[in-house]
C-alpha positions in Angstrom: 101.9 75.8 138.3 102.6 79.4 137.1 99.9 81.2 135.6 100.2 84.6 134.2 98.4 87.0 131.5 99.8 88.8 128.9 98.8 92.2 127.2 97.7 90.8 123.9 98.4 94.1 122.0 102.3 93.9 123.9 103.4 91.9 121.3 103.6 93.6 118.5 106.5 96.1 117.7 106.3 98.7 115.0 108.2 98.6 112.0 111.0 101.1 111.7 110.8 104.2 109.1 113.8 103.0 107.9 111.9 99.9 106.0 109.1 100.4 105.7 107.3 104.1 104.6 103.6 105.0 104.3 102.6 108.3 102.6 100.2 110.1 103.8 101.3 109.6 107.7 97.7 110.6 109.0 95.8 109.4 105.7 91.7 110.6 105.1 89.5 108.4 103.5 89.6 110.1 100.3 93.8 109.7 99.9 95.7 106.6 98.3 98.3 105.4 100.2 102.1 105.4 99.2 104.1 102.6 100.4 107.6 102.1 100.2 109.8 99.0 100.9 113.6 99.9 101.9 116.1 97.6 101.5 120.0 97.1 101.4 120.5 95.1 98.5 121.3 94.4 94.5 120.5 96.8 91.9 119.6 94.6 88.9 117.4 92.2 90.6 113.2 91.7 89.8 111.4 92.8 93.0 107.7 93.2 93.6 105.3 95.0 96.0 101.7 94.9 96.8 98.9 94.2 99.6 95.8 93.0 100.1 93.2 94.3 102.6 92.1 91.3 104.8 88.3 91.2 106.0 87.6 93.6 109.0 87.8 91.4 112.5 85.0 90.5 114.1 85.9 91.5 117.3 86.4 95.3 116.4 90.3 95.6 116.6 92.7 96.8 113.4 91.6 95.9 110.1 95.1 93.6 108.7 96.9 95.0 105.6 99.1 92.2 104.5 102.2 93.2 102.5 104.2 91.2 100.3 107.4 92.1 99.2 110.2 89.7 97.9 112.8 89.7 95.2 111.9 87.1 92.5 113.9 84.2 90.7 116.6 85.4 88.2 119.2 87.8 88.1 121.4 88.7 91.7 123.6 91.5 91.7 126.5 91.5 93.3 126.6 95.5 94.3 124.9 96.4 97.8 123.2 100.0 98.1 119.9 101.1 99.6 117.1 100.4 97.6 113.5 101.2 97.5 110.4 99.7 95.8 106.9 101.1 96.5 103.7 100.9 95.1 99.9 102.9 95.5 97.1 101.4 97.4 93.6 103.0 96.7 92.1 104.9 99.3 91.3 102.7 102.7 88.0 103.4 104.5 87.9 105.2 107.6 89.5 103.2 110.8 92.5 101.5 112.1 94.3 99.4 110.0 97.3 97.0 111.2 99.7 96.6 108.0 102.0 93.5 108.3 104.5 92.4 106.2 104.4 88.3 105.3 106.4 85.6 103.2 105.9 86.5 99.6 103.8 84.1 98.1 105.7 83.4 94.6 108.9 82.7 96.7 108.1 79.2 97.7 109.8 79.1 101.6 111.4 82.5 102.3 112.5 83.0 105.9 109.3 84.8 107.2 109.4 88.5 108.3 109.2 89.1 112.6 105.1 88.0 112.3 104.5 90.4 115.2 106.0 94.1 113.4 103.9 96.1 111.8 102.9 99.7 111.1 99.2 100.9 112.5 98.1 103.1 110.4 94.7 105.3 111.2 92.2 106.5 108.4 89.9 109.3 109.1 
């Protein structure tokens, strides 16, 4: 038998700049929060952004920010170009907050975003 322990915060890896970006980058509790999806993809297509603060965790780690981001049924677009799509989040209060993005709800079974990246963010 092989036993062996591992780091439970080792797991997660932070999302780049490149897709996701939160404005302010060292927030107070008295700013909203810009944040920005960034994609390669079609111009004309129906996209939506937006998150919802989960329940602080009991044990006293980062608060979760879940994101959802997904292009809806309709229209593709055959042209590929960057693209961005971002939205305002009301001010957070003050501590660590863990924002992860997750499956878009209205998508029915989208292939699921890498459920360990995410961007800590930390309110003052």
């Amino acid at each position: 038998v092989i036993e062996y322990t591992v780091d439970p915060y080792s797991i997660w890896t932070e999302i780049p700049e490149g897709s996701l970006t939160i404005i302010p980058k060292d927030p107070m509790s008295s700013d909203d929060l810009t944040v920005t999806f960034h994609w390669i993809g079609g111009s004309c297509g129906r996209y939506e952004a937006y998150a919802k603060v989960q329940p602080a965790p009991t044990d006293g780690g980062p608060r979760d920010v879940f994101l959802y981001f997904g292009q809806l049924p309709g229209e593709l677009c055959t042209d590929i170009k960057r693209q961005s799509l971002g939205f305002t989040m009301k001010a957070l209060p003050p501590g660590k907050y863990r924002f992860r993005q997750m499956p878009h709800p209205k998508l029915g079974e989208p292939s699921a975003p890498d459920p360990y990246a995410v961007r800590v963010v930390e309110v003052r």
